[in-house]
Structure formats: C-alpha cells, structure tokens
C-alpha positions in Angstrom: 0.0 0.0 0.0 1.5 3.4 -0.9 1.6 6.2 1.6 -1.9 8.2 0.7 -3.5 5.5 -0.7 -7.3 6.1 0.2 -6.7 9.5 0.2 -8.4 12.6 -1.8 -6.4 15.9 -1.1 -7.1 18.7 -3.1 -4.3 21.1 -4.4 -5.0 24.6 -5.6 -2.5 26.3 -7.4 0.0 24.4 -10.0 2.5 26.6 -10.5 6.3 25.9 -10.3 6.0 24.4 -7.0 2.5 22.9 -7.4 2.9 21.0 -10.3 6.2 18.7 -8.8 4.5 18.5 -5.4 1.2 17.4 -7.1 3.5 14.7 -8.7 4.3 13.7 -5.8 1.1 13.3 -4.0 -0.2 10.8 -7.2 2.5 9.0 -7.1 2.3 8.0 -3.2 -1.2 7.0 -4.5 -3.6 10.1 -3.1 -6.6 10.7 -5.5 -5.7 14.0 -6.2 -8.4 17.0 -7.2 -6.9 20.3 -9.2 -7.5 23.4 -9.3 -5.6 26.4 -11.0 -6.3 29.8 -12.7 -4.8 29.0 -15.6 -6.5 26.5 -17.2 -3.7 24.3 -19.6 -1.9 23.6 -16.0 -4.5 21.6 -15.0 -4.7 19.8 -18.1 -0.9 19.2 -17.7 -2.1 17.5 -14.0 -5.1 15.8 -15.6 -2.8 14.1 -18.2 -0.5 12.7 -15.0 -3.9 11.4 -13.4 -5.5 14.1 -11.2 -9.1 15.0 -11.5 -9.8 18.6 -12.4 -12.1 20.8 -10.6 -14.2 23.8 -11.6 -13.3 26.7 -8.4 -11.4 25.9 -5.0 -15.2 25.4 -3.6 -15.7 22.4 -5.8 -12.1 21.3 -4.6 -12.8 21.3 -0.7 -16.2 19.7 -1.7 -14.3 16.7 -2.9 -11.5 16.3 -0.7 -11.1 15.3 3.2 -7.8 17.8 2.8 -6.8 20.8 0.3 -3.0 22.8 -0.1 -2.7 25.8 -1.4 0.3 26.4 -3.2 0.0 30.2 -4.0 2.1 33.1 -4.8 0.9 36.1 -2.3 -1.3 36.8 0.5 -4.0 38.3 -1.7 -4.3 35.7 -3.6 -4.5 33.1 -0.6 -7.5 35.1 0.6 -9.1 35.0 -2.9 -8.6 31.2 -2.9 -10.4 31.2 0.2 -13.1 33.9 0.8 -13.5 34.8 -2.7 -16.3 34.0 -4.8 -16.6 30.1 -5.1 -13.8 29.6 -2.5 -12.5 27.2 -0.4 -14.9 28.4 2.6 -18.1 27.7 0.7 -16.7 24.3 0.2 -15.4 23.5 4.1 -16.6 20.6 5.6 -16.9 19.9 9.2 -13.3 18.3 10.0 -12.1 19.6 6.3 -8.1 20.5 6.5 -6.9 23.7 5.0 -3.4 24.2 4.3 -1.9 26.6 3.4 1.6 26.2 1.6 2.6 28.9 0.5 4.5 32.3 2.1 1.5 34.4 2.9 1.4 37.4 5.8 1.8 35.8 9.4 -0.9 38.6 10.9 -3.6 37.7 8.4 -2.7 34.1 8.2 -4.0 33.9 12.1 -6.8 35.8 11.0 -7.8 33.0 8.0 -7.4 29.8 10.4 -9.8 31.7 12.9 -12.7 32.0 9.5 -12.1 28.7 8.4 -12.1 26.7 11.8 -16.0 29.4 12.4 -16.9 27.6 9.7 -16.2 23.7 11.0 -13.0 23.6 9.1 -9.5 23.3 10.4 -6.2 25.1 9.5 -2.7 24.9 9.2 0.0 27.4 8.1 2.7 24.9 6.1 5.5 27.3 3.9 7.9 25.3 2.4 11.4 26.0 1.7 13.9 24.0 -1.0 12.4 25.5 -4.4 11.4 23.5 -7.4 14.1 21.1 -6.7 12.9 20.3 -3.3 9.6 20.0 -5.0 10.9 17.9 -7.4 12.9 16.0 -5.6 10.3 15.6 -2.1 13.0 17.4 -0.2 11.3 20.2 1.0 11.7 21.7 4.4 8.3 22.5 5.8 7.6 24.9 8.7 4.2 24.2 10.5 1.4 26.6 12.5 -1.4 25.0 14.0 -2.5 22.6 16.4 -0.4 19.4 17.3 -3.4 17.5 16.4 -4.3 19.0 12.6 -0.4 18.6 12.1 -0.3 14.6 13.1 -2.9 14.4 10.7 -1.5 15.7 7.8 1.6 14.1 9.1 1.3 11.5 5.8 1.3 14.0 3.3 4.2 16.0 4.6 6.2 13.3 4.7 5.7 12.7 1.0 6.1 16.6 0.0 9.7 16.8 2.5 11.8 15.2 4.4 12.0 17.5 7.2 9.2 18.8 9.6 9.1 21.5 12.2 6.1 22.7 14.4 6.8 25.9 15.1 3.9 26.7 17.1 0.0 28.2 16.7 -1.6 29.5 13.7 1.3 32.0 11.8 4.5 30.5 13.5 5.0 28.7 9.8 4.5 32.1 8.1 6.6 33.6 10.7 9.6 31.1 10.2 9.6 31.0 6.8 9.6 34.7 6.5 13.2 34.1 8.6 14.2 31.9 6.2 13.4 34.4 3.2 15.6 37.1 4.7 18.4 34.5 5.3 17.9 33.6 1.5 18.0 36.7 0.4 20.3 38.4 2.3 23.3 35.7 1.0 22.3 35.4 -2.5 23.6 39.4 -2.0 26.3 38.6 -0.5 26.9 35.5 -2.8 26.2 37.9 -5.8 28.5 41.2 -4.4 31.3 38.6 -3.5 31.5 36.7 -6.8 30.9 40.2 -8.7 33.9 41.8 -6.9 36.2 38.9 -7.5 36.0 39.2 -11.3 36.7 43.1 -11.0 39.7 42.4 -8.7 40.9 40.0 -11.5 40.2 36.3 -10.0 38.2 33.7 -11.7 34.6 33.9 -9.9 34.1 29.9 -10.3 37.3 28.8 -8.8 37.1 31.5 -6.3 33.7 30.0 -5.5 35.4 26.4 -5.6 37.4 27.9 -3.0 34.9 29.3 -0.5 33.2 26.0 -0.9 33.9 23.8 2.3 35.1 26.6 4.2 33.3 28.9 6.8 31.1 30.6 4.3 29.7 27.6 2.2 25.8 27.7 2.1 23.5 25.9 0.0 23.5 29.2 -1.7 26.8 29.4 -2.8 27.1 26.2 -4.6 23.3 26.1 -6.4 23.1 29.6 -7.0 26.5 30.7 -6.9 27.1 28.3 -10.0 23.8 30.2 -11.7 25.7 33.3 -11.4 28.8 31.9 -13.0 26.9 30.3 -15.7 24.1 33.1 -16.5 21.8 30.7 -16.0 18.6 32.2 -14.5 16.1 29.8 -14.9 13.2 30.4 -12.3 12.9 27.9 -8.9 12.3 31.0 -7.1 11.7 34.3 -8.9 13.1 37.6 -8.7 9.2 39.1 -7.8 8.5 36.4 -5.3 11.7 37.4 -3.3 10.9 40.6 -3.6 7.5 40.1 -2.3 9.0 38.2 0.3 11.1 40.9 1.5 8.4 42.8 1.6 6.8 40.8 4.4 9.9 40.9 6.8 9.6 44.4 6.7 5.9 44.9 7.5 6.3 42.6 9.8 9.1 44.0 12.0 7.4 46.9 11.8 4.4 45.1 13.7 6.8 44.7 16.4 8.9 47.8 16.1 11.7 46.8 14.7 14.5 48.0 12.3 15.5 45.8 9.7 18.4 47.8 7.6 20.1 45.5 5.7 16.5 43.7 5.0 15.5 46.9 3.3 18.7 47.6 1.1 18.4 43.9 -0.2 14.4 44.4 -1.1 15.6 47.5 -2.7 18.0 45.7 -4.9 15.2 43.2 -5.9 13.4 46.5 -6.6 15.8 47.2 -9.3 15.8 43.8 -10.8 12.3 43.9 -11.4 12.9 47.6 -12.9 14.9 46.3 -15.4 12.8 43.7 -16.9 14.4 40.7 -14.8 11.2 39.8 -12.3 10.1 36.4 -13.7 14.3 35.1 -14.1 15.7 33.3 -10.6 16.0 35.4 -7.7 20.1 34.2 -7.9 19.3 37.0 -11.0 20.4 40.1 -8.3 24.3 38.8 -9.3 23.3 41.0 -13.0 21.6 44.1 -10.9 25.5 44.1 -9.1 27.8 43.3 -12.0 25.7 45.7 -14.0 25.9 48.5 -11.5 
C-alpha cells in the first residue's frame, strides 16, 4: 500500500512548486483533485492522473484535505473567501493548508474563519524551491494545532523530508519569512562577492570552488553561486516572489517595532531587478543588478 493510498487531497495552485508537489502526491497513490487559474496547467495534471475541478469550492467539496500552493497573501484570501472559494466548500473536519509564504498577521486571521466555519487550519511554507519540490526534499515549517499537524503528518512526509512545528496559527509564516531574509540576504552577498572577485581579477568559479567547504559555504553558494557563473537564470524562485518576500519581513518587523536595515537595502535591490525587466528570471538574478551596476 502506498503512503496516501485512500486518500483525496485537493491542491489549488500548480504553478512551479504545485505542479512537482502534485506529482508527488499521485505517485504516493492520493486521489488528487486540481484546481488552477490557468487552465492548460491543469490539463498538464489531468494528463498525470489528477481530476480537475471547476473553483477551490468544488475542490474542498471533494477532498477530506486541500493545499494551497500560491504566490501572495491576496491571492490566498481570494482562494479562500472569494467568490466560489475554499470556505463555501469546508466541511466539518475539512483541513486547510496553506503552503505557500503568505502574511503571518492575516494568516492567524484566516485559520480563525475557516475553523468558524467547522474547518480546520494549518500554516505549512515550504522551503527548497522546485528542486525540493521535485525532488520531495522540502523543508516544511508548520502553525497549528499538534493534532491538525499529526494528521497531515502523511502527506508531509511525502512533500519533504523535514518537519518542524513551530507553534500556533502564523509560526510557519513567521519562520519561513526568517528563512526568506536569510535567502535573500546571501544570494547578496553571494552575488556582491562573486561580482567583486572578477573586477579584482580572480576567476569567480574557482574563487567559488574555493569558499566551498570553508566557513562561508551555504547551499546558496554552490546552487546559486554556479547560476551566477553560468548566467543561467532559470526560475525555482523568482526575482518578484523574493521581492514580495522581502516585503513581508519588513511589514512585519514593523508590527513589532523593529529595524531591519540590511532587509531593506536587499528588497531595494530586488526592486531594481524587477525595474529592469528581470522579475520572472531566478532570484540568484540580483548577481546582473551588481555586476551591471
């Protein structure tokens, strides 16, 4: 017996991430049900043997538990209090969960509509990009209850291979918008470094073979580090997503009064990618806003 077999999850939202994780969910035999705005994404799902579904309502109608996999806050919201959305579907006992980086503050404030309505909730950003995707190794960061989160327990397990509860509704949104800062802040540094190495003469890939190893190797350095060498910019994670992502440190430390300066210079540089045309190529893209400076 496969891991979700007997299982019908829903999964709204099949865009780079969606798509591999859905993948991932019919092959660890869930009955999956699709949703997605743009409609030849779910006939790319269809053809790998999901069912499609008309609105995120008819998705929660079908399945016992639903992701969303979405690009902002806004659209979240619309997913679930929008016209045909996931709360006119919500069953009692239906999960919710919520998978993508959204606003901490008004992801508390969607777990308290959906659990009014008999449903239940759980905050779940991911981190690893379309390789972790791909490849089920996504690190997930969980708000909720210790009960909802032993319950989707399964399906996690088949999306990543690591799990943290950080604590109530938000503490996922809350971590993960850590973890975008830290991304962020070294694909600068990654980009400034390998940038100034060139300029001062030195190869940038061997001076990156170099660093490798040492006291400032990341994960950052060797898979993005190598698309700055190359020029290959590809999206896993967009230039517009990190931006966006930035974005939500900084409203959120200023919910708790505090100064984030270097968080702001690096959304500013994201800024300037998207200014010039770069938005939709990988975020590892801000090595062309340095080198071009």
């Amino acid at each position: 017996m496969t891991a979700l077999e007997g299982q019908t999850i829903g999964l709204i939202g099949l865009g780079l991430m969606g798509q591999p994780m859905g993948r991932n969910l019919l092959n660890a035999g869930a009955e999956l049900i699709v949703y997605n705005r743009s409609p030849e994404k779910i006939e790319t799902m269809v053809a790998a043997g999901a069912v499609a579904a008309t609105s995120p309502e008819a998705v929660t109608k079908a399945a016992d538990t639903v992701i969303i996999i979405s690009i902002d806050t806004k659209t979240v919201e619309t997913i679930l209090f929008g016209d045909h959305g996931v709360i006119s579907g919500v069953r009692r006992e239906s999960l919710i969960i919520d998978m993508g980086t959204s606003d901490a503050e008004q992801t508390r404030g969607f777990a308290k509509k959906i659990e009014a309505a008999g449903g239940r909730y759980i905050d779940a950003p991911v981190s690893g990009g379309t390789v972790g995707a791909e490849q089920a190794t996504l690190t997930i960061m969980a708000g909720g209850s210790e009960a909802d989160i032993d319950r989707a327990r399964p399906i996690f397990e088949v999306l990543g291979s690591r799990l943290t509860h950080i604590g109530g509704h938000g503490a996922g949104q809350v971590a993960k918008t850590a973890n975008q800062m830290i991304v962020g802040l070294t694909i600068g540094a990654v980009a400034e470094a390998l940038v100034l190495a060139k300029r001062a003469g030195a190869d940038p890939a061997k001076v990156r073979d170099a660093l490798k190893g040492g006291f400032a190797d990341s994960r950052i350095l060797d898979l993005h580090g190598e698309r700055m060498i190359t020029g290959n910019y590809e999206p896993g994670g967009k230039c517009a997503t990190q931006c966006k992502d930035m974005e939500l440190a900084l409203a959120l430390a200023d919910q708790v009064g505090l100064d984030l300066p270097s968080t702001k210079l690096n959304r500013d540089l994201y800024v300037r990618a998207i200014d010039a045309g770069w938005g939709g190529l990988d975020h590892s893209a801000l090595h062309k806003v340095i080198s071009e400076t």
